[in-house]
Rosetta silent file (secondary structure, phi, psi, omega in degrees, C-alpha in Angstrom):
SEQUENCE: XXXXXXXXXXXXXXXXXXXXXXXXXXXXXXXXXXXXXXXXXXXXXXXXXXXXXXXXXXXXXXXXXXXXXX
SCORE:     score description
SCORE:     0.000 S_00000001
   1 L     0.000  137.704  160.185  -20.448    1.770   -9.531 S_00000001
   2 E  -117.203  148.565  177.812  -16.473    1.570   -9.535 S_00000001
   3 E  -116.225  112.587  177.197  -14.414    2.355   -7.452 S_00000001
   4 E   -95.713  165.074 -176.772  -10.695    3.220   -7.892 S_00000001
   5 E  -143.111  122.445 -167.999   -8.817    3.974   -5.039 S_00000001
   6 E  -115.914  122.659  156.834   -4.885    5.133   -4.912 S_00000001
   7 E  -108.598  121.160 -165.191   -3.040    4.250   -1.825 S_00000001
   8 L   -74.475 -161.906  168.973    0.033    6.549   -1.447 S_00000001
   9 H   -88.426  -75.577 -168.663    3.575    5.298    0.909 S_00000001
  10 H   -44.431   -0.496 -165.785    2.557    7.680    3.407 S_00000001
  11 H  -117.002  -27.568  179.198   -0.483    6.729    4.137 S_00000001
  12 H  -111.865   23.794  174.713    0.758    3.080    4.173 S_00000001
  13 L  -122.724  179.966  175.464    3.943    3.338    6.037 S_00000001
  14 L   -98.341  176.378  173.794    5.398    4.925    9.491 S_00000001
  15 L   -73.477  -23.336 -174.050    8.275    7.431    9.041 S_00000001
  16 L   -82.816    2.623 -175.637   10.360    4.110   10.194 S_00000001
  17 L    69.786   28.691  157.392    8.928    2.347    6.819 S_00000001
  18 L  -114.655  170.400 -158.371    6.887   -0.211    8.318 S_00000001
  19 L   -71.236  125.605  140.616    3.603   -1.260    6.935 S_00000001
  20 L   -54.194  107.082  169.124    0.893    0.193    9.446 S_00000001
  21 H   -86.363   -8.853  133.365   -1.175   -2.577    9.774 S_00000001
  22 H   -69.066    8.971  156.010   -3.808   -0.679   11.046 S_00000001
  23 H   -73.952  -35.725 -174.658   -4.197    1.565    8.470 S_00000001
  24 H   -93.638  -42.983  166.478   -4.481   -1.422    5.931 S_00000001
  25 H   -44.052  -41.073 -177.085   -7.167   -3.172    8.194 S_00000001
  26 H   -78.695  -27.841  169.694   -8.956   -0.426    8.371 S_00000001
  27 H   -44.841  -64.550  175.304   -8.395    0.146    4.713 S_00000001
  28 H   -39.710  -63.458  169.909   -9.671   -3.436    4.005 S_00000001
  29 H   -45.383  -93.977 -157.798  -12.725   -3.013    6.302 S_00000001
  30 H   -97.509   37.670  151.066  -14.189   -0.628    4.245 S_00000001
  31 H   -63.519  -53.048 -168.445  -13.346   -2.096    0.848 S_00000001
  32 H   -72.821   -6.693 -178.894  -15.112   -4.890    1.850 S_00000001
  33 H   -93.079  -25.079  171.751  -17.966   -2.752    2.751 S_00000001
  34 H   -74.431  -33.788 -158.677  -18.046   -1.224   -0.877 S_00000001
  35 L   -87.011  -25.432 -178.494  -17.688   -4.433   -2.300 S_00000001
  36 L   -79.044  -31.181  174.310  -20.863   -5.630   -0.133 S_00000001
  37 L  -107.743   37.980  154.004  -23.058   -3.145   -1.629 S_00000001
  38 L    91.809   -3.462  177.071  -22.334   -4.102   -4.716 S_00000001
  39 L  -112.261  150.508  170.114  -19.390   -1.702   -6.310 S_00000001
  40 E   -58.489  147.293 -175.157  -16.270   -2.562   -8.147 S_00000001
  41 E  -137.140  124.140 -162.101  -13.013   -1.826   -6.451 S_00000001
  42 E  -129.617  104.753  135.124   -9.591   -1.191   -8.238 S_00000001
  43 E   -57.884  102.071  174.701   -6.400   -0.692   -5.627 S_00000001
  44 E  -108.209  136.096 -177.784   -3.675    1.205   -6.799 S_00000001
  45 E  -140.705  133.356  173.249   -0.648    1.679   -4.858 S_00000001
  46 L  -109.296   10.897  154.748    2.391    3.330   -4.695 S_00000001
  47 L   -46.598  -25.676 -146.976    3.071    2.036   -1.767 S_00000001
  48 H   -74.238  -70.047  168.865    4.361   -1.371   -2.898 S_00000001
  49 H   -37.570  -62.223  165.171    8.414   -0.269   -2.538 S_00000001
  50 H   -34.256  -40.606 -161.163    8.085    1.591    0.395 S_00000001
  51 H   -76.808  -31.444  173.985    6.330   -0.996    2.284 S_00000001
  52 H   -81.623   -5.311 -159.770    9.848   -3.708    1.243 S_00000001
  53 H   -81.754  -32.027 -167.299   12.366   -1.419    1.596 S_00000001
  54 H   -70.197  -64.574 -146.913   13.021   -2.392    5.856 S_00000001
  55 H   -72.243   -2.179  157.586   12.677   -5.829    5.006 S_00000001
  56 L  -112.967   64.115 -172.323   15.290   -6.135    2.255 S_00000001
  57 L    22.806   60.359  163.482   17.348   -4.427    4.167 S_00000001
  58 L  -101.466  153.351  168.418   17.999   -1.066    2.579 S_00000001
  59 L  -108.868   -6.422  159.242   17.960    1.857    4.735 S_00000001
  60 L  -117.919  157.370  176.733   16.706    3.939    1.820 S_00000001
  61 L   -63.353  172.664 -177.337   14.362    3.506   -0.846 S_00000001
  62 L   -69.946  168.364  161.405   16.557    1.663   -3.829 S_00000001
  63 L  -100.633  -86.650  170.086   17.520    3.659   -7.162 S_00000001
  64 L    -0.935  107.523  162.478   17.735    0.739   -9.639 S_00000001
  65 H   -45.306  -52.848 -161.543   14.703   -0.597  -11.632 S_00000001
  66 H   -59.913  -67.474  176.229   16.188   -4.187  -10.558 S_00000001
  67 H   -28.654  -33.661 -177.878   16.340   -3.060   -7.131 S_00000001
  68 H  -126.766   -7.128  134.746   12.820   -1.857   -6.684 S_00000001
  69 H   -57.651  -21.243  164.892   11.464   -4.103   -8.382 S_00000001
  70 L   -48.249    0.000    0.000   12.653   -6.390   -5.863 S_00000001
């Protein structure tokens, strides 16, 4: 069986934009429990910007492709 999974910003940031790490540990936890009984697991995230924006210092997300690609 596969499994895709979409993680959204909100679910993997605070309102202050930092990564909840206990949201992605718990996240993790039970990937690895799908992965133990045997199913494929595809992350997708849209999360990836959100989770950089504090630490390269913007106080918003970026506009630029260069930028948020960053």
């Amino acid at each position: 069986m596969r499994w895709v999974i979409k993680l959204g910003s909100g679910l993997l940031v605070d309102a202050e934009g930092l990564l909840q790490l206990d949201v992605v540990e718990s996240i993790v936890k039970q990937v690895v429990e799908l992965l133990k009984s045997g199913a494929e697991v595809l992350l997708v995230s849209s999360g990836a910007v959100a989770c950089g924006v504090r630490q390269l210092g913007y106080t918003s997300l970026p506009t630029s492709l260069r930028d948020r690609q960053a």
